[in-house]
Backbone as CSV, one residue per row, in Angstrom:
resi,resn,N_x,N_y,N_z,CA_x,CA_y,CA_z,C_x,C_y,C_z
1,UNK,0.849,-1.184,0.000,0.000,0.000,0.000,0.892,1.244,0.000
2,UNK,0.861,1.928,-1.050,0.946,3.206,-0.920,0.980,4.342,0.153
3,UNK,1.855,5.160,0.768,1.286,5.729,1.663,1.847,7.283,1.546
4,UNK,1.273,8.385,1.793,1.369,9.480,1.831,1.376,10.321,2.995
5,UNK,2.291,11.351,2.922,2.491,11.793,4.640,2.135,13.906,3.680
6,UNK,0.956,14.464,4.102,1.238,15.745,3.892,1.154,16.646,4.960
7,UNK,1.475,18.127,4.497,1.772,19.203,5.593,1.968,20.236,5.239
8,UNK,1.560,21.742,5.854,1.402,22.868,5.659,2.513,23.534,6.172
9,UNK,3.482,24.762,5.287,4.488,25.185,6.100,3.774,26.295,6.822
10,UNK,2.396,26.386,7.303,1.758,27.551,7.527,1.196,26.725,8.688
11,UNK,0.924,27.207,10.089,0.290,26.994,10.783,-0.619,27.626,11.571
12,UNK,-1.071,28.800,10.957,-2.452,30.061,10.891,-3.320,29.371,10.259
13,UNK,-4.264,29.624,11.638,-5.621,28.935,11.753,-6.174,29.647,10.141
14,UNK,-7.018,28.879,9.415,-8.154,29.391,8.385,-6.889,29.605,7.068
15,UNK,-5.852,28.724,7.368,-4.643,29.110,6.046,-4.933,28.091,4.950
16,UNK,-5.013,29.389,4.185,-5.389,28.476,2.529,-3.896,26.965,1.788
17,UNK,-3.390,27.302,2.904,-2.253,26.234,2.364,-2.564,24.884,3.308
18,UNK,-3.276,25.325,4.656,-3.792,23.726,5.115,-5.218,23.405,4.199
19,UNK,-5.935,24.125,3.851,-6.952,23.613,3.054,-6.448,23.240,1.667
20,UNK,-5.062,23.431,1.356,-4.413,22.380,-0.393,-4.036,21.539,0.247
21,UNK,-3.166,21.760,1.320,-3.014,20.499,1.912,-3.856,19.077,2.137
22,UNK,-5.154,19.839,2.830,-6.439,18.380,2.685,-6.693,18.195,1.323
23,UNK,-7.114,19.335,0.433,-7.168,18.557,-0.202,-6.638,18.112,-1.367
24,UNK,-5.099,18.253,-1.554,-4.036,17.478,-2.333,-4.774,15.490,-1.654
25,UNK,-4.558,15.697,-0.361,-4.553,14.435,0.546,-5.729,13.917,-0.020
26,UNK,-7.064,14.270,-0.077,-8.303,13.739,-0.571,-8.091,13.135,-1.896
27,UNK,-7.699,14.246,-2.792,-7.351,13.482,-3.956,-6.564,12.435,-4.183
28,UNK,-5.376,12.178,-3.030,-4.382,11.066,-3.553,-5.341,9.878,-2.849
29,UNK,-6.134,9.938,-1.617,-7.238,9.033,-0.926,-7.903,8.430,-2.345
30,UNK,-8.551,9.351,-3.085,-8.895,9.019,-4.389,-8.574,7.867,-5.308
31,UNK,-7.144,7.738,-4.907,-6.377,7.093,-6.273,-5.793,6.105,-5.310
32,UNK,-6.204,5.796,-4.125,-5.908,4.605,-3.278,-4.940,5.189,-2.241
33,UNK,-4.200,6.007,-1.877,-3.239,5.660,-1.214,-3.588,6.539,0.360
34,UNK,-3.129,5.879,1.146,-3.562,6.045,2.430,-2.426,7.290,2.759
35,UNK,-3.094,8.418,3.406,-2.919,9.542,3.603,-2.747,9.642,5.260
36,UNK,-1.743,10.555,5.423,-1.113,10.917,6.696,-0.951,12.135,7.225
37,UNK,-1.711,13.226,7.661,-1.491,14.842,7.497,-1.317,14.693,8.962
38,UNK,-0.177,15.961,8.696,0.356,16.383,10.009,0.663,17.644,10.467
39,UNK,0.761,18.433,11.218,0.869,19.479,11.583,2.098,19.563,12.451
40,UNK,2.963,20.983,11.414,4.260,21.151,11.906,4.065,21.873,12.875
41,UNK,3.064,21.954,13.853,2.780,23.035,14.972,3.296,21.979,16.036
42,UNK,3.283,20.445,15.570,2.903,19.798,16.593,4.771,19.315,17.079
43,UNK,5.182,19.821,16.124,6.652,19.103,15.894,7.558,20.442,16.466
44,UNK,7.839,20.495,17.740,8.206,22.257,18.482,9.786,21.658,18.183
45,UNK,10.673,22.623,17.391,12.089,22.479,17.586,12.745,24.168,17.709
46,UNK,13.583,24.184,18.271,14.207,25.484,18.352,14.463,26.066,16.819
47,UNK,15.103,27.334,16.425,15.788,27.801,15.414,16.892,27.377,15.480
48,UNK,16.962,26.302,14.213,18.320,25.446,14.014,19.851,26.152,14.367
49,UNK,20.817,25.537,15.123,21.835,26.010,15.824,22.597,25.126,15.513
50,UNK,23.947,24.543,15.380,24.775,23.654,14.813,25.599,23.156,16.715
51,UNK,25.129,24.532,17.585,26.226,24.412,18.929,25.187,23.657,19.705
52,UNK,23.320,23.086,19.264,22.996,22.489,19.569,22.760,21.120,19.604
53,UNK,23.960,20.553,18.832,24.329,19.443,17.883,25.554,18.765,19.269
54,UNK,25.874,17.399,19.635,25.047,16.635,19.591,23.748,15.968,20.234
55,UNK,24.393,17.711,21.615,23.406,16.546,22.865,22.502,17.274,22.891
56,UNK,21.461,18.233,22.018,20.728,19.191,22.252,19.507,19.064,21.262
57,UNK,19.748,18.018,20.680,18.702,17.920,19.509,17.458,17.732,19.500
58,UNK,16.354,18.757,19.195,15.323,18.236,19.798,14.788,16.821,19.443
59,UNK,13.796,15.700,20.457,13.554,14.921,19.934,12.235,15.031,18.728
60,UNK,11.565,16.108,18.674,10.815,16.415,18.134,11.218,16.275,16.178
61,UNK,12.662,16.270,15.985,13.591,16.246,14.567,13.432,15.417,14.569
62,UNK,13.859,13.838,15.597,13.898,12.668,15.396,12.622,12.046,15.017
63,UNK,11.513,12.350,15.785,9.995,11.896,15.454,9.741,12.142,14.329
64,UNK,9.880,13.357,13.536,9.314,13.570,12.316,10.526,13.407,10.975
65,UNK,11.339,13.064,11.724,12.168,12.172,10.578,11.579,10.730,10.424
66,UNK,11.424,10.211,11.434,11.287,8.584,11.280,9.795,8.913,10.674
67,UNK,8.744,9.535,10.394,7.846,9.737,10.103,7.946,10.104,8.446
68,UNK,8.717,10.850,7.938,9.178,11.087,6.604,9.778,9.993,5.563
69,UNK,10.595,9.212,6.725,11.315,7.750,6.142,9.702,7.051,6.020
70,UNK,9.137,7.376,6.668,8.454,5.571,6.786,7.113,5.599,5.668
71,UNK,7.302,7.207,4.785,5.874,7.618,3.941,6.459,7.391,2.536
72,UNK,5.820,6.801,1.245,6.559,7.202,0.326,6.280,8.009,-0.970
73,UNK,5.073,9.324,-0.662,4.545,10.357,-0.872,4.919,11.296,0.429
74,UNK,5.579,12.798,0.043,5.346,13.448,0.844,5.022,14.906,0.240
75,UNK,3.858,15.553,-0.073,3.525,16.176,-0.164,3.399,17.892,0.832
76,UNK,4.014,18.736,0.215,4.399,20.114,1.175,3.621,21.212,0.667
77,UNK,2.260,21.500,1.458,1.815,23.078,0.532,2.524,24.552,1.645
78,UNK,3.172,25.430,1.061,3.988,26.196,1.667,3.331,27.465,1.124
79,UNK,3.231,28.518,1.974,2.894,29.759,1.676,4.564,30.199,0.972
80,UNK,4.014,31.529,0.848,5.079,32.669,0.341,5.427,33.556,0.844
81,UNK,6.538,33.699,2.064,6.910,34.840,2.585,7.967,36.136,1.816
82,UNK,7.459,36.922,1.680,8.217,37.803,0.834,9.151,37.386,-0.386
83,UNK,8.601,36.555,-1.011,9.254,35.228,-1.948,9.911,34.708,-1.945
84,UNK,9.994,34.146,-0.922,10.891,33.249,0.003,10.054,32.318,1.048
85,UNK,10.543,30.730,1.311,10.401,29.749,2.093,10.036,30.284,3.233
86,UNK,8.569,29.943,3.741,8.536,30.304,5.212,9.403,30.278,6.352
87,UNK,9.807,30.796,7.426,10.582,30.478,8.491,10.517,28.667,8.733
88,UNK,9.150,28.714,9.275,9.031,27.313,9.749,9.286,26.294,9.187
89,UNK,8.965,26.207,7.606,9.625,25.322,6.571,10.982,25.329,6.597
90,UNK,11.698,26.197,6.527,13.540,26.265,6.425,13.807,25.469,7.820
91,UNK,13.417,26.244,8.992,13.920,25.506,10.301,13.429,23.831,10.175
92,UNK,12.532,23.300,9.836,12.376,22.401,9.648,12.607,21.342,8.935
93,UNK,13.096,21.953,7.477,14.145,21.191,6.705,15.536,20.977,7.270
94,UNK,15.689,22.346,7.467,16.976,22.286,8.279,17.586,21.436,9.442
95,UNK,16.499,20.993,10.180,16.798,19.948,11.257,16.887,18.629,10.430
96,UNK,15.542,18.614,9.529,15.347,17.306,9.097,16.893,16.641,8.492
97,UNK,17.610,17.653,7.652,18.521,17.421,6.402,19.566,16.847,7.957
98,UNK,19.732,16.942,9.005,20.877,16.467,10.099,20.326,14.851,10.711
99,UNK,19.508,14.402,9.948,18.961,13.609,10.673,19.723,12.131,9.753
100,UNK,19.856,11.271,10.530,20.636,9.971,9.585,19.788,8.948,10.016
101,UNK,19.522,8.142,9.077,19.876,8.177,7.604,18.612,9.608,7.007
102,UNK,19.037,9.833,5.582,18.847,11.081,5.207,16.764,10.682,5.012
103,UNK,16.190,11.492,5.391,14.940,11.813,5.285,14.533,12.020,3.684
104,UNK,15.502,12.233,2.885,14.944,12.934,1.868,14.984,12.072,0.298
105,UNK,15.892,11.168,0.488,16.277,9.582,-0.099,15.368,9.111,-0.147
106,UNK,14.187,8.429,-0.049,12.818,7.348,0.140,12.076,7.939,-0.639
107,UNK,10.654,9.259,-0.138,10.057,9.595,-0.915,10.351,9.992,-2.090
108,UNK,9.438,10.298,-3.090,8.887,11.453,-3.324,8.120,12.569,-3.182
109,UNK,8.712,13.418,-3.495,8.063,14.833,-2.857,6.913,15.450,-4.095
110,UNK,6.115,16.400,-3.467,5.362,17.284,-4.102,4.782,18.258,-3.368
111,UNK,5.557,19.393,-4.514,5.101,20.983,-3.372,3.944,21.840,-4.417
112,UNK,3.501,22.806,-3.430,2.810,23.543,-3.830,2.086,24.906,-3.252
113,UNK,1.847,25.838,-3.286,0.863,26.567,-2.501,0.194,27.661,-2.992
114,UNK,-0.573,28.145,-2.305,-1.619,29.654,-1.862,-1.248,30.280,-1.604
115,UNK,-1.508,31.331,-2.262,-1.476,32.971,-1.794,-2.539,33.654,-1.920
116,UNK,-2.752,34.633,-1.769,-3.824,35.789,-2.261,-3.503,36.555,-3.408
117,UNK,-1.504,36.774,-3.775,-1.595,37.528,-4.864,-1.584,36.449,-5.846
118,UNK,-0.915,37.083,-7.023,-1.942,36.498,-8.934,-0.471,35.284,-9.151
119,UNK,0.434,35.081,-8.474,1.818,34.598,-8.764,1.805,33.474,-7.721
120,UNK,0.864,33.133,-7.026,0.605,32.289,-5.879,2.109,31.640,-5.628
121,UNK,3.044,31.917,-4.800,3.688,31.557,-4.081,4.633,30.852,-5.579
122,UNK,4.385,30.890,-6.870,5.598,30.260,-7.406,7.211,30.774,-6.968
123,UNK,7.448,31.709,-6.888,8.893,32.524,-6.273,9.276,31.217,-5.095
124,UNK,8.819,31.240,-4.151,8.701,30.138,-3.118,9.098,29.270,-3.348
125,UNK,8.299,28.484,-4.189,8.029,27.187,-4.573,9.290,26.696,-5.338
126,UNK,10.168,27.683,-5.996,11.050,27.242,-6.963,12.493,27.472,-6.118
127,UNK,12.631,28.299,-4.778,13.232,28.281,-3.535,13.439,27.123,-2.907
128,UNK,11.896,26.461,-2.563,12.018,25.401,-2.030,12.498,23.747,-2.690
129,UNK,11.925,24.137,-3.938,12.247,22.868,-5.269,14.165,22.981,-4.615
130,UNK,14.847,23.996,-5.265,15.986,23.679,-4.888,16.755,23.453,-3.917
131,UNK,16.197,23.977,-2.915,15.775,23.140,-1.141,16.193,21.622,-1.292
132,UNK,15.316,21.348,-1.393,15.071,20.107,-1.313,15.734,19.204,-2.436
133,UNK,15.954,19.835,-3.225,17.061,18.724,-4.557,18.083,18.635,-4.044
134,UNK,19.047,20.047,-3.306,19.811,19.913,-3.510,20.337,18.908,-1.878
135,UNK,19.153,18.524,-0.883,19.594,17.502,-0.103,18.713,16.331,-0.737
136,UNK,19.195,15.932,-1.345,18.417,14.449,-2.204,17.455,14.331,-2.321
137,UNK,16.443,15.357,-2.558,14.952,15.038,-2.374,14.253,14.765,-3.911
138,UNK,13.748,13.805,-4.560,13.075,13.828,-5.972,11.632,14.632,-5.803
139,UNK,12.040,15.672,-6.821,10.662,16.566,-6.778,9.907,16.708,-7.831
140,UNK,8.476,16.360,-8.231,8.145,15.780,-9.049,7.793,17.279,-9.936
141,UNK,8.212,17.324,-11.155,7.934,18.484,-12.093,7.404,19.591,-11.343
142,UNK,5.114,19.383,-11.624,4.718,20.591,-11.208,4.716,21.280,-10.253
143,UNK,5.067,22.338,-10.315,5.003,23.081,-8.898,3.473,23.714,-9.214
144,UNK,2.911,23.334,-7.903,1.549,24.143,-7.635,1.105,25.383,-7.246
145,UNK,1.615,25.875,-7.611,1.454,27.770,-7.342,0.028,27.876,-7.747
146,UNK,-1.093,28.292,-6.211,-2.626,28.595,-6.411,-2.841,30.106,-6.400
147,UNK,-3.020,31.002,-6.658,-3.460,32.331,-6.873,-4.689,33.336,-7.401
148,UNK,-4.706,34.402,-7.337,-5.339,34.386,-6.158,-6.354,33.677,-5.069
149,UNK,-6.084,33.332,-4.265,-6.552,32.126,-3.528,-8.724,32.541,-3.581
150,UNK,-8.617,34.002,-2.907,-9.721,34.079,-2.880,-10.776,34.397,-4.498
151,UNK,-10.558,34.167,-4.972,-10.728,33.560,-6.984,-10.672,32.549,-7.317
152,UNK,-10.154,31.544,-6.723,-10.006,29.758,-7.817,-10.563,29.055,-6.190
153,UNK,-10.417,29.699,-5.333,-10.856,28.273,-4.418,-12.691,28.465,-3.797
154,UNK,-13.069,27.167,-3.650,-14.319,27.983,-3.225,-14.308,27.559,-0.955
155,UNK,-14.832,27.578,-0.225,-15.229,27.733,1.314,-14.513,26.700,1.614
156,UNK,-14.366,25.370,0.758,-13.516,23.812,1.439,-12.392,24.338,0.819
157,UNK,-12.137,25.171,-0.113,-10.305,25.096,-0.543,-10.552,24.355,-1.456
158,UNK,-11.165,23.854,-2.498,-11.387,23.017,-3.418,-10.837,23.955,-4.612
159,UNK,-10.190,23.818,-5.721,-10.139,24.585,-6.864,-11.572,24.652,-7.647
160,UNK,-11.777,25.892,-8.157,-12.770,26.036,-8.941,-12.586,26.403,-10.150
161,UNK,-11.415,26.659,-10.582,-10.659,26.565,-11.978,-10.467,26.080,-12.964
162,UNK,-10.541,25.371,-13.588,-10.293,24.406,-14.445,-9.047,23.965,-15.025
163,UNK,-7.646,25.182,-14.957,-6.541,25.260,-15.024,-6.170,24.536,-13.898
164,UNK,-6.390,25.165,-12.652,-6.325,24.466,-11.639,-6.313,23.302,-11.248
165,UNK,-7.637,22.539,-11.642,-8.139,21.988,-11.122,-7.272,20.983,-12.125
166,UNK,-6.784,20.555,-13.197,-5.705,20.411,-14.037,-4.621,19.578,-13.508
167,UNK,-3.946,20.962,-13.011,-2.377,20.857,-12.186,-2.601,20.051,-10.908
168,UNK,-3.987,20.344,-10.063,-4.349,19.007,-8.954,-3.662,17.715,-9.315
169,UNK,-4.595,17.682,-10.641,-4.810,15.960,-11.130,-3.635,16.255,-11.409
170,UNK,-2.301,16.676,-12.487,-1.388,16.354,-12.827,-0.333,16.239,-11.963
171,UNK,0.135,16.993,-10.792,0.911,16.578,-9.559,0.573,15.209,-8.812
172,UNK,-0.949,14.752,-8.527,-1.113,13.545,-7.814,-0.820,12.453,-9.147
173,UNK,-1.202,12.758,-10.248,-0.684,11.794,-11.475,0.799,11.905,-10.928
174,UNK,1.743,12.544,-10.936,2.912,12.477,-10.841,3.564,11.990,-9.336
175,UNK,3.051,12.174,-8.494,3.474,11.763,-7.333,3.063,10.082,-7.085
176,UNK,1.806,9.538,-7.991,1.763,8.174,-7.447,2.009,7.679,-9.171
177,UNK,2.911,8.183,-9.416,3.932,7.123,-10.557,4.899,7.375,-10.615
178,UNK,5.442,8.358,-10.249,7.176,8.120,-10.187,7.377,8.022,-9.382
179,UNK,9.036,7.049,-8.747,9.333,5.988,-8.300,10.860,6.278,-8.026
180,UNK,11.139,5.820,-6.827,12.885,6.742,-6.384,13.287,4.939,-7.185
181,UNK,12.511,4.399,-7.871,13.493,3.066,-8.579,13.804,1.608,-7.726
């Protein structure tokens, strides 16, 4: 069985990036594969420090590493901070990438997110793509940049687009067929 682990680099209540988040997850439920959403609120680690390395690590890195290894979909919808990777996403890669064996080897990944302006978080998204390649992560083509959020989504976060609604299907097409081999 298939299994999928997703997550929001946003953890503001009513954030249009946990509602792609569900429902990226619904859709891959769709196509069989058992879905895992989690909340990086729940995973408390300091702002990554190297002088907190070795005896200081939170265990909170370790939990959600062994949680990343053990999915082999991992799906990331990330807002856009000034076109750039949220805080919480960086600190959180950042722990993850110290963690052995490497977190980022197993899955495949698929990112994406919401904004309110017309460029939905692509700037971000192509930040984070190289994020994540460049610690071994396979990232599957589309990047999901949703924009303006309050225009294509309707009250569940559902796309109402048809472009949109498109790039849905073509990222979960891509995430449950390619294959780290």
């Amino acid at each position: 069985m298939t299994t999928a682990l997703t997550l929001s680099g946003s953890i503001r209540q009513g954030s249009y990036n946990r509602l792609l988040q569900q429902h990226v997850g619904r859709k891959l439920e769709e196509t069989g594969v058992t879905v895992n959403a989690i909340e990086l609120g729940d995973f408390a680690m300091p702002i990554f420090n190297e002088d907190l390395e070795p005896d200081e690590v939170p265990e909170a890195a370790a939990q959600l590493a062994a949680l990343w290894r053990s999915h082999d979909i991992i799906f990331i919808a990330s807002p856009e901070y000034n076109g750039g990777v949220p805080p919480l996403l960086v600190n959180t890669i950042t722990w993850l990438s110290r963690q052995k064996p490497s977190v980022f080897r197993h899955a495949v990944f698929g990112i994406g997110g919401v904004s309110s302006g017309k460029y939905g978080t692509i700037f971000s998204l192509s930040h984070l793509r190289d994020s994540l390649s460049k610690v071994g992560a396979l990232v599957v083509p589309t990047l999901l940049g949703i924009g303006p959020a309050e225009e294509v989504l309707d009250e569940r976060g559902n796309p109402t687009e048809p472009a949109i609604i498109r790039k849905v299907e073509q990222i979960v097409h891509e995430l449950t067929h390619f294959s780290r081999g």
